[in-house]
C-alpha positions as CSV (number, residue, x, y, z in Angstrom):
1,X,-3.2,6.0,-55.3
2,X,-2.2,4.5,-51.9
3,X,-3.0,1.0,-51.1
4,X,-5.0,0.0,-48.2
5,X,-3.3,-0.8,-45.2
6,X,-4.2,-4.3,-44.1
7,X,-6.2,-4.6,-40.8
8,X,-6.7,-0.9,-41.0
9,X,-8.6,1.4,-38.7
10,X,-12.0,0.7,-40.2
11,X,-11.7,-2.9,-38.2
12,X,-10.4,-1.1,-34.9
13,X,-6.8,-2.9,-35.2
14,X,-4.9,-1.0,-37.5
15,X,-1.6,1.0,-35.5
16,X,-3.5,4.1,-34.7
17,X,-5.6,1.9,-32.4
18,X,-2.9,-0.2,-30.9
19,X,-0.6,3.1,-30.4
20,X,1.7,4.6,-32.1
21,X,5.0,6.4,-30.7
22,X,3.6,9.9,-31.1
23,X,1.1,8.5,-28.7
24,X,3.1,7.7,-26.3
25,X,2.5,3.9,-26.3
26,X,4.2,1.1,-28.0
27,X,2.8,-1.2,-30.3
28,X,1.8,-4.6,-29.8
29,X,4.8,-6.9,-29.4
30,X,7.6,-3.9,-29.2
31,X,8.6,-5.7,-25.5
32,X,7.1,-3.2,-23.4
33,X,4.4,-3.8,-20.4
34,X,0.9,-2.8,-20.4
35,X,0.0,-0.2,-18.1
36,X,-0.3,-0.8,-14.4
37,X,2.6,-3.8,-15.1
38,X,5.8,-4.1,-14.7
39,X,8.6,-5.1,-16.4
40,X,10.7,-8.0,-14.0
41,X,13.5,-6.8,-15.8
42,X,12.8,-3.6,-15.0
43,X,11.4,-3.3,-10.9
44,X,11.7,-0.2,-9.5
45,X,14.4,0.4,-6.3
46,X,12.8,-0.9,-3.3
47,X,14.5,2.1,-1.6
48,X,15.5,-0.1,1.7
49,X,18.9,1.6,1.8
50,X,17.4,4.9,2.1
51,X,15.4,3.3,5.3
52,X,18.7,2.2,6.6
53,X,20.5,6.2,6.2
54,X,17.2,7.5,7.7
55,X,17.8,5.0,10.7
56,X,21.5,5.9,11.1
57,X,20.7,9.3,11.3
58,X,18.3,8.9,13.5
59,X,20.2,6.7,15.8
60,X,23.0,10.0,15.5
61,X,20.9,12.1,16.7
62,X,19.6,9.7,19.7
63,X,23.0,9.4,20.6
64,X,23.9,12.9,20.6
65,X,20.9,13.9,22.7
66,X,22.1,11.1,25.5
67,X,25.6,13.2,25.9
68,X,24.0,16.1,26.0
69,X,21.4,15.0,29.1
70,X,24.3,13.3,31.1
71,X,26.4,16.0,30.4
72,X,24.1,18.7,32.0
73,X,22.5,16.7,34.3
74,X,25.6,14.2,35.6
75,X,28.4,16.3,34.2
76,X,29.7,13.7,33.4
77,X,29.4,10.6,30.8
78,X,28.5,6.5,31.8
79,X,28.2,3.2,30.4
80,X,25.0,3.5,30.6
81,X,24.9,5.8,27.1
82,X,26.7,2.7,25.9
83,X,24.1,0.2,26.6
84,X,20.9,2.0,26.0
85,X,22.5,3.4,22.4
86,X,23.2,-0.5,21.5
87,X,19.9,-1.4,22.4
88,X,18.4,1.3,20.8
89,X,20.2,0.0,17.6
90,X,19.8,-3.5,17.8
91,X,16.0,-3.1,18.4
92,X,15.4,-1.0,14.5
93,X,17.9,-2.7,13.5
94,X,16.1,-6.0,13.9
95,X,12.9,-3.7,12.7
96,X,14.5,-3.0,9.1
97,X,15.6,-6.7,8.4
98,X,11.7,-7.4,9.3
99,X,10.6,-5.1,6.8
100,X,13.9,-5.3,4.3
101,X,12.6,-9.3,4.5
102,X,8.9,-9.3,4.3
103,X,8.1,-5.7,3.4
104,X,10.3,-5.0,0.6
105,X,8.5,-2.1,-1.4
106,X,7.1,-0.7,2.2
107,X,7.0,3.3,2.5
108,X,11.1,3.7,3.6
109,X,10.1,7.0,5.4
110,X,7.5,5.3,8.1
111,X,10.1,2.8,10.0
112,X,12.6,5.8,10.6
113,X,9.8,8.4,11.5
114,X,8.9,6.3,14.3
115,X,12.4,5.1,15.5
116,X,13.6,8.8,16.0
117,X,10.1,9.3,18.0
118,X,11.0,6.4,20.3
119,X,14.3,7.5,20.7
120,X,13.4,10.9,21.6
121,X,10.9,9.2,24.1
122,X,13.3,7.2,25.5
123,X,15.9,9.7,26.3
124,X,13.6,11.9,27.7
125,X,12.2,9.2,30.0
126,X,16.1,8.7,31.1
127,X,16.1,12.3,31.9
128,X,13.4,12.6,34.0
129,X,14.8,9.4,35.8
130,X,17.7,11.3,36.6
131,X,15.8,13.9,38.0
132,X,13.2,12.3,40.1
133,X,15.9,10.4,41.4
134,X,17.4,13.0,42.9
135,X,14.2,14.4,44.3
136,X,13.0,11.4,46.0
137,X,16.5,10.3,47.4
138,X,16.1,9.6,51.1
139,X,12.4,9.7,50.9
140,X,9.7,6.6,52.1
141,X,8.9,6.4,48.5
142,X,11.9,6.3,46.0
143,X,11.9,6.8,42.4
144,X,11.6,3.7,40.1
145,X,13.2,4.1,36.7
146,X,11.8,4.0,33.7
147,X,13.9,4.0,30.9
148,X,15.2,0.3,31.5
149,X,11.4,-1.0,32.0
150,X,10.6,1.3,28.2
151,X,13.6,-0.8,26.4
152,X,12.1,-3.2,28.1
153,X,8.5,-2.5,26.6
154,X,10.1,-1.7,23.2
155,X,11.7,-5.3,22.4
156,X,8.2,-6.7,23.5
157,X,6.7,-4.0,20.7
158,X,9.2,-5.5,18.5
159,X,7.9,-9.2,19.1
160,X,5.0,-8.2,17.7
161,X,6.0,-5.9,15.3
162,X,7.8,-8.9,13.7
163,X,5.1,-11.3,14.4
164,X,2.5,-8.7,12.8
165,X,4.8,-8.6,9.4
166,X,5.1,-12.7,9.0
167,X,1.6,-13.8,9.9
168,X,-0.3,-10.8,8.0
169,X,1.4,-11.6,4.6
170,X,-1.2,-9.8,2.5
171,X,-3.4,-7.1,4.4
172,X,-6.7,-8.7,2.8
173,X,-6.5,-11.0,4.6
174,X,-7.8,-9.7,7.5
175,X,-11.3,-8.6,6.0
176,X,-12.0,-12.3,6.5
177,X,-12.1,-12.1,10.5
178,X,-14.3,-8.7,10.4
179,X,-16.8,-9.7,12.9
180,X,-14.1,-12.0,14.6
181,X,-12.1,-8.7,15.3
182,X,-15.2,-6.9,15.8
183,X,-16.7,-9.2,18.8
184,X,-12.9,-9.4,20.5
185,X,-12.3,-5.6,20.1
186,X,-15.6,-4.9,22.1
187,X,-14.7,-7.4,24.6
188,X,-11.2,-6.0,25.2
189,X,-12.8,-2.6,24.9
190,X,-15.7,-3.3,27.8
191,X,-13.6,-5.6,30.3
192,X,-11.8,-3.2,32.6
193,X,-15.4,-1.8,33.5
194,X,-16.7,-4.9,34.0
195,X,-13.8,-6.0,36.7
196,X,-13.8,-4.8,40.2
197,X,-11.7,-1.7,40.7
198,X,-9.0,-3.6,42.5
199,X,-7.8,-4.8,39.1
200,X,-8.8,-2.2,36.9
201,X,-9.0,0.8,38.5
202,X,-5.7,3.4,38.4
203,X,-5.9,7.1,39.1
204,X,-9.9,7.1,39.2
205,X,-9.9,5.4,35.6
206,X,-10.9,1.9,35.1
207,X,-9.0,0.8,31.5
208,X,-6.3,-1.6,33.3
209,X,-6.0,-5.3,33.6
210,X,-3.7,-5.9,36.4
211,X,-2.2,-9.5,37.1
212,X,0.5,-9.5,39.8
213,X,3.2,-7.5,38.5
214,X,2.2,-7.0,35.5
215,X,-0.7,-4.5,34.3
216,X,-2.2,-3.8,30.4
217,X,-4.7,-1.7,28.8
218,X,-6.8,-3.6,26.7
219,X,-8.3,-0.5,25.2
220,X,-5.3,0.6,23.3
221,X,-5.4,-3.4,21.3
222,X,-9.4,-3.1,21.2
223,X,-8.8,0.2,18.8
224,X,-7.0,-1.8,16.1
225,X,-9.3,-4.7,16.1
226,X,-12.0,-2.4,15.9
227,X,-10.5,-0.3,13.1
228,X,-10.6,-3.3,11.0
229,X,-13.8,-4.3,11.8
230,X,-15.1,-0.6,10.3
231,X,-13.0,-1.0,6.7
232,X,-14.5,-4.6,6.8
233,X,-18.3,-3.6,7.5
234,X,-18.3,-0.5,6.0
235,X,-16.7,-2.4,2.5
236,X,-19.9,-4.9,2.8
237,X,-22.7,-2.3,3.8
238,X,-21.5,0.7,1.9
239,X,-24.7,1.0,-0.1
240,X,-26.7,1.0,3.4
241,X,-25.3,4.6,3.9
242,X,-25.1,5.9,0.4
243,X,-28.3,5.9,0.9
244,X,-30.5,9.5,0.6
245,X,-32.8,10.6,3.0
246,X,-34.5,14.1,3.1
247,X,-32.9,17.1,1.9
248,X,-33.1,19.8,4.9
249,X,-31.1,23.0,3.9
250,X,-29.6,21.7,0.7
251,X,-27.5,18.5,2.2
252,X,-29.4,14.7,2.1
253,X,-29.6,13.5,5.5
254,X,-29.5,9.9,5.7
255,X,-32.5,7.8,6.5
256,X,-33.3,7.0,10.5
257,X,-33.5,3.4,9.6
258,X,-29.8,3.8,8.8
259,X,-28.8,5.5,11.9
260,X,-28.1,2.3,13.7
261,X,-24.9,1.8,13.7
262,X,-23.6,5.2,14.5
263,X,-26.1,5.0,17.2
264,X,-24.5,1.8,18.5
265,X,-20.9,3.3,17.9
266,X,-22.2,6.9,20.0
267,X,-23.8,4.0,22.6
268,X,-20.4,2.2,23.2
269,X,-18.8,5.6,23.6
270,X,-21.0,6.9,26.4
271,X,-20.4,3.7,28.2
272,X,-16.9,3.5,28.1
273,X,-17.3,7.2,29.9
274,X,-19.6,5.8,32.2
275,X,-18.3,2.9,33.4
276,X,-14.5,3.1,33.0
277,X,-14.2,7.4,33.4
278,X,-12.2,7.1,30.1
279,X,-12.7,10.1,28.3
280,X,-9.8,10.1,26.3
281,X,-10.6,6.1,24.8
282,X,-14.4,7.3,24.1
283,X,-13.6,10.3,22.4
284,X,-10.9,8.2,20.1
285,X,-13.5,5.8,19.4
286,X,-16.1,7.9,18.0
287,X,-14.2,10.0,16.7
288,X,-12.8,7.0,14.6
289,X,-16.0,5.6,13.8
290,X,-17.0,9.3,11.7
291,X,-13.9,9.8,10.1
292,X,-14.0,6.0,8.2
293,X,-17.7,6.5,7.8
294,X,-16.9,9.7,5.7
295,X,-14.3,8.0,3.7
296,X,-16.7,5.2,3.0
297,X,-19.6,7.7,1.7
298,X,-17.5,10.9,1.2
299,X,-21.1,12.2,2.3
300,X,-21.1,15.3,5.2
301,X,-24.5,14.5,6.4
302,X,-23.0,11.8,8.6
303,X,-20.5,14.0,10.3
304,X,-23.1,16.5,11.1
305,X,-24.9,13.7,12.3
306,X,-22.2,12.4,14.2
307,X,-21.4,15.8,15.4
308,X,-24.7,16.5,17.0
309,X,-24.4,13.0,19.0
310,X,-21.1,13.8,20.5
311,X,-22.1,17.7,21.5
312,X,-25.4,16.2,23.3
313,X,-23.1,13.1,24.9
314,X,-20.5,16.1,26.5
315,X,-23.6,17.7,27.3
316,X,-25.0,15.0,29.4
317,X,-21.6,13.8,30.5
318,X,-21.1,17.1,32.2
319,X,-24.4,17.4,33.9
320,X,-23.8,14.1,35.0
321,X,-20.5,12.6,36.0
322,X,-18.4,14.6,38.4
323,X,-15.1,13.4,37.0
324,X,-15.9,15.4,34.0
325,X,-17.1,17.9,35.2
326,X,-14.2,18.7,37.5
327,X,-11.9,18.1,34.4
328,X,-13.8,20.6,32.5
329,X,-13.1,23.4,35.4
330,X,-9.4,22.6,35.1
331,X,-10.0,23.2,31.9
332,X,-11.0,26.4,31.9
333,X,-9.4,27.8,34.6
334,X,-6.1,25.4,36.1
335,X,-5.7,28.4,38.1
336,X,-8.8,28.4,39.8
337,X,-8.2,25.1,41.5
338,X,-4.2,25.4,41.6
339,X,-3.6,22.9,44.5
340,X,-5.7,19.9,43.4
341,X,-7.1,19.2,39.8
342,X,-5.5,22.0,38.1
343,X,-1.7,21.8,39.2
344,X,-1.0,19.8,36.8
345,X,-2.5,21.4,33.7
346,X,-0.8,24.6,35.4
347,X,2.6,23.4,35.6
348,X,2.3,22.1,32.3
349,X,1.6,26.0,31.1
350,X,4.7,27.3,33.3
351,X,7.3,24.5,31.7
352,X,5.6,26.1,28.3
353,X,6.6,29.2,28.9
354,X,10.0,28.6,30.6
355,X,10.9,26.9,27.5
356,X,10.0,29.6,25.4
357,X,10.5,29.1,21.7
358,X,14.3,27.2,21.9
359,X,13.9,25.6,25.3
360,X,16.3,25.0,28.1
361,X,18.5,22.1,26.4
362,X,18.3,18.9,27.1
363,X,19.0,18.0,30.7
364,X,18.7,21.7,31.9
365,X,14.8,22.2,32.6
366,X,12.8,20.9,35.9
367,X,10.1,18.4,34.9
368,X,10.4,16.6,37.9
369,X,7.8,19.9,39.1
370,X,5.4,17.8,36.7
371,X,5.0,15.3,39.2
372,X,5.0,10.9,38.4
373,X,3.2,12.0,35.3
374,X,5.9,13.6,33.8
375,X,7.0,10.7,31.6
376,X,4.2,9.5,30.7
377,X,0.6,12.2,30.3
378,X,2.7,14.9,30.3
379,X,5.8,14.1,28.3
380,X,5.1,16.6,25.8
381,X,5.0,19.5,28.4
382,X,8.4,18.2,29.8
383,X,9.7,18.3,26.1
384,X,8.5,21.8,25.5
385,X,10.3,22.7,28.1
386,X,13.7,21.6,27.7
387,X,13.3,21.7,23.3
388,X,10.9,24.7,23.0
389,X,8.4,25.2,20.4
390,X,11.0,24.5,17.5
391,X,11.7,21.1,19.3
392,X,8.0,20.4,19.9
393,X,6.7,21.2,16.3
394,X,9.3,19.5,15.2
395,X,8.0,16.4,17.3
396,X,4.4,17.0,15.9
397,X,6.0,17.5,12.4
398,X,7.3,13.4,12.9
399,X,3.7,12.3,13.8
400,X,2.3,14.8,10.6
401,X,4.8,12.7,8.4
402,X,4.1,9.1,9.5
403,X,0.6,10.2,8.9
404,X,0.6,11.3,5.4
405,X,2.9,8.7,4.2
406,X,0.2,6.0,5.6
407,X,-2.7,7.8,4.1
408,X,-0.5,8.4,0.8
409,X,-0.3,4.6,0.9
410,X,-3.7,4.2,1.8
411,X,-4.7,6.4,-1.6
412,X,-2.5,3.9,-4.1
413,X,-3.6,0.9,-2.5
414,X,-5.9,-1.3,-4.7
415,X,-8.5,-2.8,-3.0
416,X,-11.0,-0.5,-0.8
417,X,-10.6,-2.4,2.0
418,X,-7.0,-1.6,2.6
419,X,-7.9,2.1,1.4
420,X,-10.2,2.7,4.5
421,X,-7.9,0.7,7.2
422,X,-5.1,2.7,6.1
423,X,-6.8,5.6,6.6
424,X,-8.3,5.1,9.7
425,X,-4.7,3.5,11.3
426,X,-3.1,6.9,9.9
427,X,-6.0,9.3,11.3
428,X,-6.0,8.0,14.7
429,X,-2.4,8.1,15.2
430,X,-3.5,12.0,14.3
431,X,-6.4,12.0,16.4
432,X,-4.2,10.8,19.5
433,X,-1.5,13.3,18.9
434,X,-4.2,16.3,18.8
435,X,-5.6,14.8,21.8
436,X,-2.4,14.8,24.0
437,X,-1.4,17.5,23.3
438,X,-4.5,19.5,22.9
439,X,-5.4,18.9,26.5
440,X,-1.8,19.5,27.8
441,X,-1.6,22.5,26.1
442,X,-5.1,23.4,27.4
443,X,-6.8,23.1,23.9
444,X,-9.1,20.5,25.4
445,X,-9.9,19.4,28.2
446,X,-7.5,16.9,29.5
447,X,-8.0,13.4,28.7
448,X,-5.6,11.1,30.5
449,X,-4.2,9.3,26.9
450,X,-1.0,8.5,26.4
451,X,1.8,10.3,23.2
452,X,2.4,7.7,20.6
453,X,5.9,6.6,20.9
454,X,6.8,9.1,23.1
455,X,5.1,8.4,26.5
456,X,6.4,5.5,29.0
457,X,4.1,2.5,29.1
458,X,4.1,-1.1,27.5
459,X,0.3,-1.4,26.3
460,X,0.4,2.0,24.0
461,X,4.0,1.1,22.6
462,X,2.7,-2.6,21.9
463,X,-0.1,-1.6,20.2
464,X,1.2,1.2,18.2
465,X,4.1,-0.9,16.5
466,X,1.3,-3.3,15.6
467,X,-0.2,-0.1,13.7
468,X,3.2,0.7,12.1
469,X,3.5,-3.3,10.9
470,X,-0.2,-2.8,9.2
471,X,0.7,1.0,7.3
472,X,3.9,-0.9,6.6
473,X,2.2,-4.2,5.2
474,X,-0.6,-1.6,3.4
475,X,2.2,0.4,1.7
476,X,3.8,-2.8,0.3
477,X,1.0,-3.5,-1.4
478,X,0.5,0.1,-2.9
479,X,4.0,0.1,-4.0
480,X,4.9,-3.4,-4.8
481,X,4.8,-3.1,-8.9
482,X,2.2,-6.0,-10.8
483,X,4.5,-8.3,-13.0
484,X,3.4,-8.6,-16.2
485,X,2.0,-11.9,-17.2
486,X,4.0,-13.6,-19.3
487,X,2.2,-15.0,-22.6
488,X,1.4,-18.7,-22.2
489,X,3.1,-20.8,-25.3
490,X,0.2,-21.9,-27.9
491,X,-0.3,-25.7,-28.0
492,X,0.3,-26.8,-31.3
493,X,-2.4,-29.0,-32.9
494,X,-2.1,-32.7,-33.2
495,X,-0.7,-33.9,-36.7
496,X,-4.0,-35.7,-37.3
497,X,-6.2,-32.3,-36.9
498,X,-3.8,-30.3,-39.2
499,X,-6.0,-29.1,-42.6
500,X,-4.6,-30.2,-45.6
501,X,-4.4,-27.5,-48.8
502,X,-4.5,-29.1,-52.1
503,X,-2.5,-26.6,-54.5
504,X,-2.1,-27.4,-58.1
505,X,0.8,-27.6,-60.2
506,X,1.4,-25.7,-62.9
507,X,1.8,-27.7,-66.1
C-alpha cells in the first residue's frame, strides 16, 4: 500500500498542481520565472546591433545611389557626395544612440526602414536640383535647391525626434493630456482657414502658416495630437459604442444617440474642405477617425456608417465647390484638360510609362517635365520614372514594413491605450502612402498631400519622425521583458512573541 503523499492533490497543492516537468512548468522554487517574467539574468538581446547593420547598409546603398546620379547627370563626381553622405550619417547616427539610449528593446527594423526612405528622398530631391538647374539657368526665375534646405529640415526632425524619445518616457503617459491634445490638435487643425489668405493660402489651398521666411503646416502636427486624443477617448467611452441598436439586414447598427461623435468627426472634415480646399487633410482625418473606432469596437456597423457619411460629403463637395470638382475631371480624364489642371496628372502617367518596369537609372530620366512639384507631390512619379515599378514597389514595400512592425508592436503592447495609438500612428502612415500615390497614379483623385519621408518639406518630415519616436517608444514597451519580482525576505518575529513548546523527557 502506498502512503499518502503529503499536501496532495485533494488540497489543490500537491506537484500535479504546481507543475510538473512533463508539463512543461517547473515547480515551485526550481529558480525559474513565472510566466510573462523575466529572468534578469536571463534578458533577451536588445537587438540594437542589428539596427546599426540595417543602418550601414542603408547608408551603402544611399551612397551608391549619389554616384550613380552625379555620374549620369554631371559625369562626373563632387564634394558635395562627401558632405551630404556625412550628414546623412551623422543625422541616424545620432537617431540610433537616441533609441540605443532610451529605447532599448524598440522594434530594430523601424529606425532603418525609415532612414533608407529619407535617403532615397534626399537623393532624389538632389537630382531633380540638378536638373531644374539646368532648365531655369539664364531665366527671370532661377531654381532654388532643395536638397540643402531637406538636410536642413531633417536635423530639425531629429530635434524632435530626440526630444520626443526623452520627454515621453512611457507612452501612458500621454492618455493623461487626451482633451489637452484634443483642444490643441483642432486649433492647429482649423487655424490656416481662419487666417487671411496672405498667410495661409499657397496654390489655392489654405493649410500654411507663413511668418517671414519661414512657412508650416499645422495640419500635419494637428494629426498626431488628434490621434491620441481618439486612443484616449475611445479607452474611456468604449462602452458608449459597444453599444447595440437595431438589427437591419443581420448587422446591429448602433444607436442615433451614439452617433455624435462620428458626426462631429464627419463635421470637422467637411470644414476643413470648405474652408482650407484641403482635400487630402479631410480625407486623412476621417478616414483616421473609422479605422480606431473599429479597433475600439471591432464592430462593422460603424464603418458602414462612416462610409455612407463620406460618400454623401464627396457628393455634396462636388456639387458644390469648384476646386473639387475640377480635380475630379482631371481625374477622370487628365487628357481632357491637358494644358491646365490635368498636365500634371498626365505627365505623371507619361514618366510611368517611360520608366517601364526597371526605369531609366538614376540620373537618366526628365522629371524636371513634372514642373516645381516634382520634388515634393509628385516625387513618386519622378521615382517611377528613373527606378521603375521594381524600384517603386520596392519604395511601397518600405512603407508596408514600418507599418506592420508598428502594428505588430501595437498587438503585444499591454495596455489598450497604447494598442489603439499604435494602430492608428501605423494606419495613417498607410493611409497617406495610398493617398499619394493613389492620386498620382490616378487611383484617386489627386489630393495635394505630401510622401512620407520621401517628399521635400519641413512640416511633413517634422511631424512624421515625431510618429516614428511614438511606434518606437510603443514597441519598447511591447518588447521590454517584466522582471520578476524578487521575493521580499520574511521578518522574523520578535524573541518575546516566539511560542514556547513544552516537550517532556523521557525518564
Amino acid at each position: 500500500m502506498t502512503p499518502p503523499v503529503p499536501g496532495g492533490s485533494a488540497g489543490g497543492t500537491g506537484p500535479s498542481a504546481q507543475g510538473s516537468p512533463a508539463s512543461g512548468q517547473s515547480p515551485a522554487g526550481a529558480g525559474q520565472p513565472a510566466s510573462g517574467q523575466t529572468d534578469p539574468g536571463r534578458l533577451p538581446p536588445t537587438r540594437r546591433g542589428t539596427e546599426l547593420f540595417m543602418l550601414a547598409f542603408a547608408a551603402l546603398l544611399v551612397t551608391s545611389a549619389f554616384v550613380l546620379v552625379e555620374a549620369n547627370q554631371e559625369q562626373t563626381l563632387t564634394w558635395a557626395i562627401v558632405w551630404y553622405g556625412l550628414s546623412y550619417l551623422a543625422v541616424f547616427t545620432a537617431a540610433h544612440l537616441a533609441v540605443r539610449r532610451w529605447a532599448p528593446y524598440a522594434d530594430p527594423v523601424i529606425l532603418p526602414c525609415v532612414a533608407l526612405l529619407n535617403g532615397i528622398g534626399l537623393v532624389m530631391i538632389y537630382r531633380i536640383d540638378l536638373a531644374q538647374t539646368e532648365k531655369f539657368a539664364g531665366t527671370d526665375t532661377p531654381w532654388v535647391d532643395a536638397a540643402p534646405r531637406q538636410l536642413m529640415w531633417a536635423a530639425i526632425a531629429l530635434a524632435l525626434f530626440l526630444g520626443a524619445m526623452y520627454w515621453v518616457s512611457d507612452h501612458r503617459t500621454l492618455s493623461r493630456y487626451t482633451y489637452t491634445f484634443g483642444l490643441i490638435g483642432l486649433i492647429a487643425l482649423a487655424l490656416p482657414g481662419a487666417l487671411p489668405s496672405a498667410i495661409s493660402e499657397v496654390n489655392g489651398s489654405k493649410v500654411w502658416l507663413r511668418l517671414g521666411p519661414l512657412s508650416i503646416q499645422p495640419g500635419e502636427f494637428a494629426k498626431i495630437l488628434l490621434m491620441i486624443f481618439f486612443a484616449g477617448f475611445l479607452v474611456s467611452k468604449r462602452d458608449l459604442f459597444t453599444t447595440a441598436g437595431r438589427k437591419i439586414v443581420g448587422m446591429e447598427l448602433p444607436r442615433a444617440r451614439d452617433l455624435g461623435p462620428v458626426l462631429a468627426a464627419w463635421a470637422v472634415s467637411v470644414g476643413v474642405l470648405v474652408l482650407e480646399k484641403d482635400l487630402g487633410n479631410s480625407l486623412l482625418f476621417f478616414g483616421m477617425v473609422l479605422v480606431m473606432l473599429y479597433m475600439a469596437t471591432e464592430r462593422v456597423a460603424w464603418v458602414v456608417v462612416g462610409l455612407t457619411l463620406f460618400v454623401a460629403g464627396c457628393l455634396i463637395a462636388y456639387n458644390v465647390f469648384s476646386h473639387v470638382e475640377s480635380r475630379v475631371h482631371a481625374w477622370l480624364d487628365p487628357f481632357a484638360d491637358y494644358d491646365a489642371g490635368g498636365f500634371q496628372i498626365a505627365q505623371a502617367l507619361f514618366a510611368f510609362g517611360t520608366g517601364g518596369v526597371g526605369g531609366t537609372g538614376l540620373g537618366a530620366g526628365r522629371p524636371e517635365m513634372l514642373l516645381r512639384q516634382a520634388n515634393s507631390d509628385f516625387i513618386t512619379a519622378a521615382i517611377g520614372e528613373e527606378l521603375g515599378f521594381v524600384g517603386l514597389a520596392a519604395i511601397l514595400m518600405l512603407y508596408m514594413l514600418v507599418a506592420l512592425r508598428g502594428m505588430r508592436s501595437a498587438l503585444a503592447v499591454r495596455d489598450t491605450f497604447g494598442k489603439l495609438l499604435g494602430a492608428g500612428l501605423s494606419f495613417s502612415l498607410v493611409l497617406q502612402v495610398f493617398v499619394v500615390v493613389g492620386g498620382v497614379t490616378t487611383l484617386i483623385p489627386l489630393t495635394g498631400i505630401t510622401a512620407p519621408f520621401l517628399s521635400a518639406g519641413g512640416s511633413s518630415m517634422m511631424a512624421n519622425y515625431i510618429l516614428v519616436a511614438l511606434l518606437l517608444r510603443i514597441s519598447d514597451a511591447a518588447r521590454r521583458p517584466q522582471q520578476q519580482a524578487r521575493p521580499r525576505p520574511q521578518q522574523q518575529a520578535p524573541l518575546s512573541d516566539a511560542h514556547t513548546v513544552m516537550v517532556e523527557r523521557p525518564q
